[in-house]
Each structure stands twice: as C-alpha cells, then as structure tokens.
C-alpha positions as a Markdown table, in Angstrom:
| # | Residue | x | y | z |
|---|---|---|---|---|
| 1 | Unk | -9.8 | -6.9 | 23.2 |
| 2 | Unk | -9.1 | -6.2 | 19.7 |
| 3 | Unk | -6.1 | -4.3 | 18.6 |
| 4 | Unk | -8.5 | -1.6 | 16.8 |
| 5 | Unk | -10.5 | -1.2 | 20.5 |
| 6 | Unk | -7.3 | -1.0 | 22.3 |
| 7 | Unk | -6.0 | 1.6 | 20.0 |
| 8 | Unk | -9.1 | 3.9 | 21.0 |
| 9 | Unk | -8.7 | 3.1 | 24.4 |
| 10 | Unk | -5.2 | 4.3 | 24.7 |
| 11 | Unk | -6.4 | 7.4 | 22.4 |
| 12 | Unk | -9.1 | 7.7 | 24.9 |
| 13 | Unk | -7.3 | 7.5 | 28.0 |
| 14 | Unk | -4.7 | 9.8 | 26.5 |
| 15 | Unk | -7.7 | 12.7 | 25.8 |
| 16 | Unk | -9.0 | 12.5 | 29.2 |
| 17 | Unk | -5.8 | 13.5 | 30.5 |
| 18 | Unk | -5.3 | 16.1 | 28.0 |
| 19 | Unk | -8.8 | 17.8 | 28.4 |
| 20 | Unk | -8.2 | 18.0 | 31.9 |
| 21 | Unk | -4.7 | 20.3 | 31.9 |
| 22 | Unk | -2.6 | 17.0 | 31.9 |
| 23 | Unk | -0.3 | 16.7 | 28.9 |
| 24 | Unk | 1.3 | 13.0 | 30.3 |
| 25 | Unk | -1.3 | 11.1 | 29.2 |
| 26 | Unk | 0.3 | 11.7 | 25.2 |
| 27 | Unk | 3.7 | 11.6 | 26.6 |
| 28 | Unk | 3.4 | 8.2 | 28.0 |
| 29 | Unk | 2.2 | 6.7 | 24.5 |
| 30 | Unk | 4.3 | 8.7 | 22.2 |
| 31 | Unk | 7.5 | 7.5 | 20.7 |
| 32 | Unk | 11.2 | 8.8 | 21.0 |
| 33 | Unk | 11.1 | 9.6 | 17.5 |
| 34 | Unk | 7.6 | 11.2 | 17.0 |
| 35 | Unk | 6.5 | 13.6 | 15.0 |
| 36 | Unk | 4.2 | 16.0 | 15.9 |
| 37 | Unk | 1.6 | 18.9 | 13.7 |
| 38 | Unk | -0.4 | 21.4 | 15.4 |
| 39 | Unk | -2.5 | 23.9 | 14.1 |
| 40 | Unk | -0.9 | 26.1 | 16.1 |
| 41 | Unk | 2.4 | 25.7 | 15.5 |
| 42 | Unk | 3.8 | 26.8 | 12.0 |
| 43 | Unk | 6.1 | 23.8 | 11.7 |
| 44 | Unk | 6.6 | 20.0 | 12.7 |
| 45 | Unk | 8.2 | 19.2 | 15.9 |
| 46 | Unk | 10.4 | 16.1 | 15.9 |
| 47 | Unk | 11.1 | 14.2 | 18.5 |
| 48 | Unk | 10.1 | 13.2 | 22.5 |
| 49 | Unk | 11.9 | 15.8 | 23.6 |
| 50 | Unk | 11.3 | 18.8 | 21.9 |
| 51 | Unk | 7.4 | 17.6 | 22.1 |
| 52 | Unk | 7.8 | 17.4 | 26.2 |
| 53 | Unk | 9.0 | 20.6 | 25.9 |
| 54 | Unk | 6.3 | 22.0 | 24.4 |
| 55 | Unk | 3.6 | 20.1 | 26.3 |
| 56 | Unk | 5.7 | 22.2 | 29.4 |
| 57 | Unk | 4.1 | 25.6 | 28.0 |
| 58 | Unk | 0.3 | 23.6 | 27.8 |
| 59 | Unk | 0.2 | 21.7 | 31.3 |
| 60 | Unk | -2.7 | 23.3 | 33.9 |
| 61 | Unk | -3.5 | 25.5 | 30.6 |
| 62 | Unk | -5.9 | 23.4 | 28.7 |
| 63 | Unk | -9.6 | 22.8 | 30.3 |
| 64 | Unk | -12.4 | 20.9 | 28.6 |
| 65 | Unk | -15.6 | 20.2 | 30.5 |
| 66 | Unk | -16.6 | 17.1 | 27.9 |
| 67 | Unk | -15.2 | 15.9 | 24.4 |
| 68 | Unk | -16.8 | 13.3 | 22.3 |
| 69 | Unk | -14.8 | 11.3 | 19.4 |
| 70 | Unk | -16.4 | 10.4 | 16.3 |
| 71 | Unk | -16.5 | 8.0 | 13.6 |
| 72 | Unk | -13.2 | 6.7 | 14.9 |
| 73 | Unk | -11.2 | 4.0 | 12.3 |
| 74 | Unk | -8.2 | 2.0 | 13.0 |
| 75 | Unk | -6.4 | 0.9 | 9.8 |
| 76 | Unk | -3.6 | -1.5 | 10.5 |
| 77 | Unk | -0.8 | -3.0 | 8.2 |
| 78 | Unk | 1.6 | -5.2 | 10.1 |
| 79 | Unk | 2.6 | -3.2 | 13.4 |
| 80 | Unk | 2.1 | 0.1 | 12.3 |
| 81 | Unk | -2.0 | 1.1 | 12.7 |
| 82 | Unk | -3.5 | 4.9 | 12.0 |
| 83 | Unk | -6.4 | 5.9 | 13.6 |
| 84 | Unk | -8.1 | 8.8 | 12.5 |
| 85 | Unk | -11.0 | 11.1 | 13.9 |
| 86 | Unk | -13.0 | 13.7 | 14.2 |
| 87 | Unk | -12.8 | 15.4 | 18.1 |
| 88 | Unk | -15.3 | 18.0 | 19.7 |
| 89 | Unk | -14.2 | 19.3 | 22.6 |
| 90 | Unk | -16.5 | 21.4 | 24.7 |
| 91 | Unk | -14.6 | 24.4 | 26.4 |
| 92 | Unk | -18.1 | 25.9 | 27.8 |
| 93 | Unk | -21.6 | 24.4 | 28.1 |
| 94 | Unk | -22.4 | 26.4 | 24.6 |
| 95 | Unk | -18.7 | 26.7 | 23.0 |
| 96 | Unk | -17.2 | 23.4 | 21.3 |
| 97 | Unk | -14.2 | 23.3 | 19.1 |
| 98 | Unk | -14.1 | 20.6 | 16.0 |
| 99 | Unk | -11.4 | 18.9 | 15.0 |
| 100 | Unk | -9.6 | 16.2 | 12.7 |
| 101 | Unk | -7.1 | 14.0 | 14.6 |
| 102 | Unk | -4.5 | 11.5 | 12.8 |
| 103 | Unk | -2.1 | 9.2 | 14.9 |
| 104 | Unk | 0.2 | 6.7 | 13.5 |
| 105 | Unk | 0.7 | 4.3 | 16.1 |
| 106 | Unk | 3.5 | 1.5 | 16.1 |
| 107 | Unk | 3.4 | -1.1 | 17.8 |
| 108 | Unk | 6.8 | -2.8 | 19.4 |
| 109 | Unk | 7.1 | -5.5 | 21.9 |
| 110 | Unk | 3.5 | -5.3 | 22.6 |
| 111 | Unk | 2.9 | -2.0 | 23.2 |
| 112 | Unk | 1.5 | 0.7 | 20.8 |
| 113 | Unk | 2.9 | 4.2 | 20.5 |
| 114 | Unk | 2.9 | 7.4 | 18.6 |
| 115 | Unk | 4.9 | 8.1 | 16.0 |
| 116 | Unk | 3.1 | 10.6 | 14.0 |
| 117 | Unk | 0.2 | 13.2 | 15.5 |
| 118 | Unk | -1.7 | 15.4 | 13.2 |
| 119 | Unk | -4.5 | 18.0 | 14.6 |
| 120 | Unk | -6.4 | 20.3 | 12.4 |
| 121 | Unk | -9.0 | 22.7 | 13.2 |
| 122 | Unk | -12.6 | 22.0 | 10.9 |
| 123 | Unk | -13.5 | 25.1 | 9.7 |
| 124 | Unk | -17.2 | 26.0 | 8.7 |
| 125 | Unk | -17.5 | 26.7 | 5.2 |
C-alpha cells in the first residue's frame, strides 16, 4: 500500500468513527502535540489533551447517515505528508453539510499521526 492510500485510509477509518458519535477514531491518530481549528471554535486548541477534552462535549452528539470525501491529495516531504479535502457529510437523506479538511500528518517510527487539523465550512456564494 502506498503511503498516500494509507494516509486516506487512516483519514477514512477516522471519519467513520466520527460520523457515527465516536470521537476515538481522531484521538487514536492524533499527536501529543496537535493542533487543532474548528469552525466552531474561535481559537486554536493545542495539544492531546485539551483536544480529548473537547471531543468529551461531542461523543454520542454527532450523527451522519453517509459522508463522501473528494478529490483527496496527499503531498509528502520527507515524514511530514498533508492531505487535504473536500467532506460532505449527510446529516438527513436531503440535508448535507460541505466542507474543506486539512491534516498534517507526521510520520514517526512507522506510524502516521496528526499534528495539525483544519475544518472549514464551504459557504455558497
């Protein structure tokens, strides 16, 4: 498996979790030292555990019947890789909400993990 695939694949495995109330999933893959934007939120959080924290306040609260990710792209320099996205999420059959997504992932020992999370609402103009 290619680095780029297995970067979408733990992106992917990480969403599933998420669209189904389960914050872990982003938890699991995230660094000690990650950085996290919302939309939501109107500053950065830093760190693991201020992120757990606020993943505490989300779990069982977040329900997505289907989500689809497009035009993914992994762009890698040495063992840092960003992926970048655009995320539709599907909260009823007939309501979806659109989204950009950047991660920086690092990679150490082998395994790939967060560093940096950006989500951003896409707003019709």
């Amino acid at each position: 498996m290619s680095e780029e695939h297995e970067i979408i694949e733990i992106e992917r495995n990480a969403l599933k979790r998420w669209c189904a109330g389960d914050p872990s999933g982003f938890l699991e893959i995230s660094a000690h030292d990650v950085v996290y934007f919302d939309p939501f939120l109107p500053e950065r959080l830093d760190g693991w555990d201020t992120l757990n924290a606020y993943y505490k306040h989300l779990r069982g609260k977040v329900s997505v019947l289907r989500f689809e990710i497009i035009n993914p792209k992994v762009q890698q320099i040495g063992n840092i890789a960003i992926l970048t996205y655009n995320f539709i999420s599907w909260v009823t059959d007939k309501k979806s909400i659109h989204w950009n997504c950047t991660e920086v992932f690092r990679q150490t020992d082998s395994v790939w993990k967060i560093i940096q999370t950006h989500w951003s609402l896409i707003h019709a103009v």
